[in-house]
N, C-alpha and C positions, 0 to 999 in steps of 0.2 A: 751296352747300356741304353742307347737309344729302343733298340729291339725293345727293350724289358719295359723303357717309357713307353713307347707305342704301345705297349699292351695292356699296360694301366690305363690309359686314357682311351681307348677304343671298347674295352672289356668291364671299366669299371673295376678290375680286382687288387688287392691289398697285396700284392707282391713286396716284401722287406728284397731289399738290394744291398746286399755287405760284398765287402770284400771277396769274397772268395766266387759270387756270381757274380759280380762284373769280369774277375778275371776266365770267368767259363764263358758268359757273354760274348769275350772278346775270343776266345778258341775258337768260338761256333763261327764268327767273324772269319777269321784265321783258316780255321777249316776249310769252310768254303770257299777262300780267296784263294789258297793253294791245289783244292781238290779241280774246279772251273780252270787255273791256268795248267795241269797237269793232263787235264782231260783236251784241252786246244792241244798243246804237244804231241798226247800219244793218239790220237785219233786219226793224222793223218800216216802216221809211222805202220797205225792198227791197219787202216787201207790200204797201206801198200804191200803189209803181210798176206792180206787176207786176196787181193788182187794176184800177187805172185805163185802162191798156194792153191789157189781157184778155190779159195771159201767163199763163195759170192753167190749171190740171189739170181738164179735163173730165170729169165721169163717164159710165164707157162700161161695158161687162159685167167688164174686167178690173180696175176700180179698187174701191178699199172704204171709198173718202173719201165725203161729201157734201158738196154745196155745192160755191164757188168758193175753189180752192186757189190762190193765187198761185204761181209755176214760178219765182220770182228768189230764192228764201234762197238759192241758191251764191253768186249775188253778191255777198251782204254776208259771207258764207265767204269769198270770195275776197279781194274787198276789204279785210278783215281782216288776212289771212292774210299778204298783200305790204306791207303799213304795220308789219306787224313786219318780216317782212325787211329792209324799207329801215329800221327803223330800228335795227336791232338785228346783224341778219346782215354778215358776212363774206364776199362771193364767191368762188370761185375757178373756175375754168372749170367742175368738175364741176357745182357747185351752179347753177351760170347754166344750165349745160345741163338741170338737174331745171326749173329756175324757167321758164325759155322751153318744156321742152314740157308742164310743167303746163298754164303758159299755152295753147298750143296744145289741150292739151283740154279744158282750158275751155272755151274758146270755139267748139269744134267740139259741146259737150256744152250750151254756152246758147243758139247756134241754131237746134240741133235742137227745145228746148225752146219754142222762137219759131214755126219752120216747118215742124217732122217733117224733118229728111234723111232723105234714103235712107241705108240700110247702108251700101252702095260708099262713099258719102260718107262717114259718118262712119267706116268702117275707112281710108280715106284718111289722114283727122286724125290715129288711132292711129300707122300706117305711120310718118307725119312725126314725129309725135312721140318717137316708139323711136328713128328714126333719130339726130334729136339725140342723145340719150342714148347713144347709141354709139358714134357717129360724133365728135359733139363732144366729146361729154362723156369720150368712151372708156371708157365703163364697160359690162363687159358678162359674163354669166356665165364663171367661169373653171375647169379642170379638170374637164372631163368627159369620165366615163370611161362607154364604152360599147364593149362584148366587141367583138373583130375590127373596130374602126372606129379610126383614129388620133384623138388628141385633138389638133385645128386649131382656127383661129381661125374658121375658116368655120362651123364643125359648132357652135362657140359662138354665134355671133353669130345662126344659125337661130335657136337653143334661145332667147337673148335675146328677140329680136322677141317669138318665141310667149309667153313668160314677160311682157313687159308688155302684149300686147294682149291677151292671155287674161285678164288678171288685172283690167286696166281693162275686160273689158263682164261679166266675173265679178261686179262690183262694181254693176256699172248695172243686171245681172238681181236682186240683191238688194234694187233699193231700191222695190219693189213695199208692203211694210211696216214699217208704223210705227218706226223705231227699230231695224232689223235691218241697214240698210245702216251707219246711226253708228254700232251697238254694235258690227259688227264691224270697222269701220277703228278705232275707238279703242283696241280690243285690239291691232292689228296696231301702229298707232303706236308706243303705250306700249314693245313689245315693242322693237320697230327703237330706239326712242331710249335703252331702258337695251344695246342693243347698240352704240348709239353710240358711248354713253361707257365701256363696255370698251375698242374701238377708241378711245378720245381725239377724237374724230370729233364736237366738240358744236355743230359748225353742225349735223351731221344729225342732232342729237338738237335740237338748235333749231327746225327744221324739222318735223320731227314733232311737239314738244309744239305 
């Protein structure tokens, strides 16, 4: 509720507040309070797996860590992050299609962490993963306009692809330092989730907190 106040009064927007999105409000709430104390529990559990397995971050000329870094805190991200879903989310095809190729890059993104892929490979994983998302999910950039070219579904659905593989190894070149990769997806979330809830959209503002 408060969320949804803040957003009126920072935004200016005409949000009606009934019943049934105060109680989503409060999920998103809920969500978050359990996904954050989930994520403190299995994070050092995910460290001590990932320590005894020798999944951990080697130092080579490119890194600025020392010592042995355990490579599983996504897991306990992950595994966090879907125990809210299931317990709090709402599917509907879209969001299943975000949820399955998250999934997908995860798990393209924690074996690599296990055995190096190759690129081919993991640009593979991205491919698949986009494609859900457009394909299932049907969600894909819309209205683009570019001089003496018609605006088709085709000339989108390009722009699409490029738009989430670009954007996920954009993400994975940043996370070289401390705290540069989470400070900027937290901004980005934040952002998407108060765009959510202009759109009335608070699975995907659920999703991002």
């Amino acid at each position: 509720v408060i969320f949804s106040f803040l957003f009126n009064v920072i935004f200016d927007c005409d949000i009606m507040i009934d019943m049934e999105g105060i109680i989503m409000t409060l999920d998103i709430f809920y969500s978050y309070i359990l996904t954050v104390i989930m994520g403190i529990i299995l994070t050092p559990i995910a460290s001590k797996i990932g320590d005894c397995t020798d999944i951990v971050a080697k130092e080579n000329n490119r890194t600025i860590h020392h010592g042995r870094i355990a490579r599983m805190g996504g897991l306990a991200i992950y595994i966090s992050f879907m125990i809210g879903c299931c317990v709090f989310l709402k599917a509907d095809r879209q969001i299943n299609a975000i949820l399955i190729a998250g999934f997908i890059i995860f798990m393209t993104g924690f074996i690599d962490d296990m055995v190096d892929l190759k690129p081919k490979v993991k640009l593979l994983g991205q491919f698949i993963a986009a494609s859900i998302v457009i394909f299932y999910g049907d969600m894909y950039i819309h209205d683009i306009f570019i001089p003496f070219l018609p605006d088709n579904q085709i000339l989108s659905t390009i722009v699409t692809y490029g738009w989430i593989i670009g954007v996920t190894n954009a993400i994975n070149l940043i996370d070289g330092l401390d705290g540069l990769c989470a400070g900027i997806t937290s901004i980005v979330l934040v952002v998407i989730a108060f765009t959510a809830v202009a759109y009335q959209r608070l699975d995907i503002s659920a999703i991002s907190i």
